[in-house]
C-alpha positions in Angstrom: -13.6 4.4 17.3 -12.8 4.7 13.5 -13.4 2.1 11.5 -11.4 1.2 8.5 -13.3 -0.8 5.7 -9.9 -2.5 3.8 -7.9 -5.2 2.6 -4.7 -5.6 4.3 -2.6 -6.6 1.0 -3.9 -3.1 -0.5 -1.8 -0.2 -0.7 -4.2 2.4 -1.1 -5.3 1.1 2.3 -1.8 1.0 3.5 -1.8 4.8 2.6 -4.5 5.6 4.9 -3.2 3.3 7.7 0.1 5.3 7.4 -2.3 9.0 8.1 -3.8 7.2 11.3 -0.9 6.1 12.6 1.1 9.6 12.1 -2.2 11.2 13.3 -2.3 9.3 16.7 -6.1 8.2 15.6 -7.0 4.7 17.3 -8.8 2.8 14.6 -10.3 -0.6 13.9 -9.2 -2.3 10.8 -12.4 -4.0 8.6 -11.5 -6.5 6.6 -13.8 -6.6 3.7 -14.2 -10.0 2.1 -13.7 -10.5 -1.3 -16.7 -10.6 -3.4 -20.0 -10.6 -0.5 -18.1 -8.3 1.5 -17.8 -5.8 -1.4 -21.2 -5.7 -1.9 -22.1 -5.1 1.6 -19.4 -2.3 1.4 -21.6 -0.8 -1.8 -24.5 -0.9 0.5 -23.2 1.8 3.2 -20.8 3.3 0.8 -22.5 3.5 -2.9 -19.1 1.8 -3.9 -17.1 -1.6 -4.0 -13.2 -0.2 -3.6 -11.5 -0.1 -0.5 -10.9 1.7 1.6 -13.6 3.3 3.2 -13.5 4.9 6.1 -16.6 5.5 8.6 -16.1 7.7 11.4 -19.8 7.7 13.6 -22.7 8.4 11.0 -19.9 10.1 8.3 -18.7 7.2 5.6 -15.9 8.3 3.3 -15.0 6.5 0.3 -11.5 7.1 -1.6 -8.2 7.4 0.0 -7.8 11.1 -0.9 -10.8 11.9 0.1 -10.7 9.8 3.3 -7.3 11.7 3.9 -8.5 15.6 3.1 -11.6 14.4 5.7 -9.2 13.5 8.3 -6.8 17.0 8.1 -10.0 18.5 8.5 -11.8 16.3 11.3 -8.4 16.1 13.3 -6.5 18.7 12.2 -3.8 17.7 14.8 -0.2 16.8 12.7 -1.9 18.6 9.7 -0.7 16.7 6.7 -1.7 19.1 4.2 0.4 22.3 4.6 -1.3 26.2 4.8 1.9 27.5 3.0 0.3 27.7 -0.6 3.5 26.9 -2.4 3.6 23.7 -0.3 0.6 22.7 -0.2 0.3 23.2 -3.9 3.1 20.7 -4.1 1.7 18.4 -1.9 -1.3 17.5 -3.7 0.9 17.5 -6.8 3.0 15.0 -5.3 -0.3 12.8 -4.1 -2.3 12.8 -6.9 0.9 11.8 -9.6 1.5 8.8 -6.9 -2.3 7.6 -7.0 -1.9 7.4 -10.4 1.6 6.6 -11.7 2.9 4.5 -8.4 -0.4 3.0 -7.5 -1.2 1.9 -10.6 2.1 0.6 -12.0 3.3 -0.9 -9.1 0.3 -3.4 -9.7 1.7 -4.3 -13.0 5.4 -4.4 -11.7 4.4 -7.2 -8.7 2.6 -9.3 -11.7 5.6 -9.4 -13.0 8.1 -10.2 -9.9 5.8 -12.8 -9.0 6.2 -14.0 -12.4 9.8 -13.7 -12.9 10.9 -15.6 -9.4 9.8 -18.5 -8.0 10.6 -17.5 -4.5 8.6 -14.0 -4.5 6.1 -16.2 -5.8 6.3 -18.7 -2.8 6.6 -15.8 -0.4 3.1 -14.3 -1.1 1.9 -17.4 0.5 0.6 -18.0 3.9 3.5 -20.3 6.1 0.8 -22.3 6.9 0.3 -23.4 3.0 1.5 -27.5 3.1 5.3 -27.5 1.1 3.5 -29.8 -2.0 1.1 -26.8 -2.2 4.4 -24.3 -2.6 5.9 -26.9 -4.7 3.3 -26.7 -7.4 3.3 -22.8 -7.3 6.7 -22.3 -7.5 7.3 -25.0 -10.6 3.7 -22.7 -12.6 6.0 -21.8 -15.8 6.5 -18.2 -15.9 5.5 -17.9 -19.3 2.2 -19.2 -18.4 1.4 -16.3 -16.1 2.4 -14.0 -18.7 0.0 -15.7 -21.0 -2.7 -15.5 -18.0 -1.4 -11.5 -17.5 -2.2 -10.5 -20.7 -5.7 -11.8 -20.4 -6.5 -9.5 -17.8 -4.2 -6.0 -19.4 -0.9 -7.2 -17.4 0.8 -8.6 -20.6 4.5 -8.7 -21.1 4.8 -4.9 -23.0 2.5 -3.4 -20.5 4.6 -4.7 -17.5 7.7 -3.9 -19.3 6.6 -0.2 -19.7 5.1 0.3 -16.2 8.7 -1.3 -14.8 10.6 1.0 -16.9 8.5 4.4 -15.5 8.8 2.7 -12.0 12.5 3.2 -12.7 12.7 6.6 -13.9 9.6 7.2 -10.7 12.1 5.8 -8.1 15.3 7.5 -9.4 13.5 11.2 -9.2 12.5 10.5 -5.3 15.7 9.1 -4.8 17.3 12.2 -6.0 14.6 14.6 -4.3 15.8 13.1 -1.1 19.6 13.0 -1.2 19.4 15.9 1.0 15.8 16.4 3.0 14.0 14.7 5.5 11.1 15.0 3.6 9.3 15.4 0.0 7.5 18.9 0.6 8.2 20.8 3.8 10.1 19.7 7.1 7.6 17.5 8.3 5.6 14.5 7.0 2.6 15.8 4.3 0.3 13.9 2.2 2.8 13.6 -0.5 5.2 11.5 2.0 2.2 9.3 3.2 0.9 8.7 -0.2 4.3 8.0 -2.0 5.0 5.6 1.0 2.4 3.4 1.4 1.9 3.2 -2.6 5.2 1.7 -3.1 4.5 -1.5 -1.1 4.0 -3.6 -3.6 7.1 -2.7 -5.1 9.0 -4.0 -1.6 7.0 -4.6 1.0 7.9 -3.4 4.6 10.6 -5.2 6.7 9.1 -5.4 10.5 6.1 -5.4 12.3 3.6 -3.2 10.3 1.1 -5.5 7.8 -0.4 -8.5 8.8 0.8 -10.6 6.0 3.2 -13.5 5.9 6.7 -12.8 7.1 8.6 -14.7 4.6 7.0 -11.9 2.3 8.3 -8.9 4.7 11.0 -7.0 3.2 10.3 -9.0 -0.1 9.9 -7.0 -3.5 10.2 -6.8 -7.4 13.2 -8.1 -8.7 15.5 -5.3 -10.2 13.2 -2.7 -8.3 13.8 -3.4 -4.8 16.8 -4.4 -5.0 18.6 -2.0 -6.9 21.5 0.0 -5.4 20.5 2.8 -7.0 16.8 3.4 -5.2 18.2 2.6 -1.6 18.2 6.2 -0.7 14.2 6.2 -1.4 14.0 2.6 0.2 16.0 4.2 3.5 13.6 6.8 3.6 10.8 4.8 3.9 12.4 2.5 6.2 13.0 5.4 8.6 9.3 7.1 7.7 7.7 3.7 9.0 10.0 3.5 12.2 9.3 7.2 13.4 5.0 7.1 12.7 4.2 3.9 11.4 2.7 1.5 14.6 2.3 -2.1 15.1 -1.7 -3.8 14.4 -3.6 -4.1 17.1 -5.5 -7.5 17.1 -8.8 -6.0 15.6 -9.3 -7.2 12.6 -12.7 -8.8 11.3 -14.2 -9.9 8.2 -17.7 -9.2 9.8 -18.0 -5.8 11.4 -21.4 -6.2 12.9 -19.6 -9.1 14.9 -16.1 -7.8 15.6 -13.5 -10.9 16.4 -10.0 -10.8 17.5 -7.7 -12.8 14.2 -4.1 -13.8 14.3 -2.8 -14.0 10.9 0.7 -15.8 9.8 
């Protein structure tokens, strides 16, 4: 079986759970632990960034490069299209959301977790004792701006990755007014990548990510829940509904000892 080297709450991850799941590939999901597990990770992988995927004695690193192995490997449900005008597209599409969606999205959760309490709450396990949620929620917002711009997240940076989210979400919005799809008349790469990438700006409603459920459904303030992106946000509703499929109870921090988690 494949085996998929990830964190769960990542979204690069969530773009290469996405390919299996359209793909019809049975996989087992890795989770790598924060810190040890990273460098075990560098160990089979020369890297520390999830996700990796190994597939027998082959280990690829990357989530592009993980998905162009795939299309090749199992070129069933080809992602990538042959048409060159297409597939030209296509990689357009994937690359500008690695690096404009991916990485702002980052910036614009910082910030919705800094702006509201309850997103702030949400994020956290249901098991986590009420005093615990108590003393997150009341953190002064201006002190996690303060602890943002220690680590490149302060309050212009946000501002301006929030802003191109905007202008990001209004163009796919308006790219799918009238098609079922970004590039051609099936799911590509571009979908996939564009999909899975936006999950930290609203997280998926239903049964798809084993995180906390009062989180599900849950995004940035004034991003996900803006009248004016809902045709993206339907899309991807109805993209995860047709290919998306529910975890299977696989997940382990240890893969030479694989054990069977439930997570709330």
């Amino acid at each position: 079986m494949l085996e998929l080297y990830q964190f769960e709450m990542s979204h690069y991850a969530e773009k290469v759970r996405l390919i299996l799941d359209y793909k019809g590939l049975a996989y087992r999901k890795i989770e790598v632990t924060p810190g040890i597990g990273q460098l075990e990770l560098y160990r089979m992988s020369g890297q520390r960034q999830v996700p990796v995927l190994k597939d027998g004695q082959e280990i690829v690193a990357d989530s592009t490069a993980i998905a162009k192995y795939l299309d090749r490997k199992y070129p069933e449900q080809p992602i990538i299209p042959v048409n060159p005008e297409q597939r030209g597209l296509c990689l357009l599409i994937e690359e500008w959301a690695d690096e404009s969606i991916g990485l702002k999205a980052r910036k614009a959760l910082f910030a919705g977790l800094s702006q509201s309490q309850t997103f702030r709450t949400s994020v956290l396990p249901s098991t986590t004792p009420d005093f615990v949620k108590l003393l997150v929620g009341a953190v002064p917002g201006d002190f996690l701006n303060l602890l943002g711009s220690g680590i490149g997240f302060g309050p212009d940076v946000v501002k301006s990755a929030q802003e191109d989210l905007k202008q990001d979400l209004e163009a796919l919005s308006l790219l799918l007014l009238d098609r079922p799809y970004l590039v051609a008349d099936y799911p590509t790469l571009a979908d996939f990548a564009v999909a899975g990438l936006s999950m930290y700006i609203k997280f998926p409603d239903g049964p798809y990510l084993e995180i906390p459920e009062n989180l599900k459904g849950k995004g940035v303030p004034g991003l996900s829940d803006s009248a004016a992106y809902e045709t993206f946000f339907n899309w991807r509703d109805r993209l995860y509904a047709q290919y998306r499929k529910q975890p299977t109870p696989t997940t382990t921090t240890n893969p030479k000892a694989p054990t069977s988690i439930e997570i709330d």
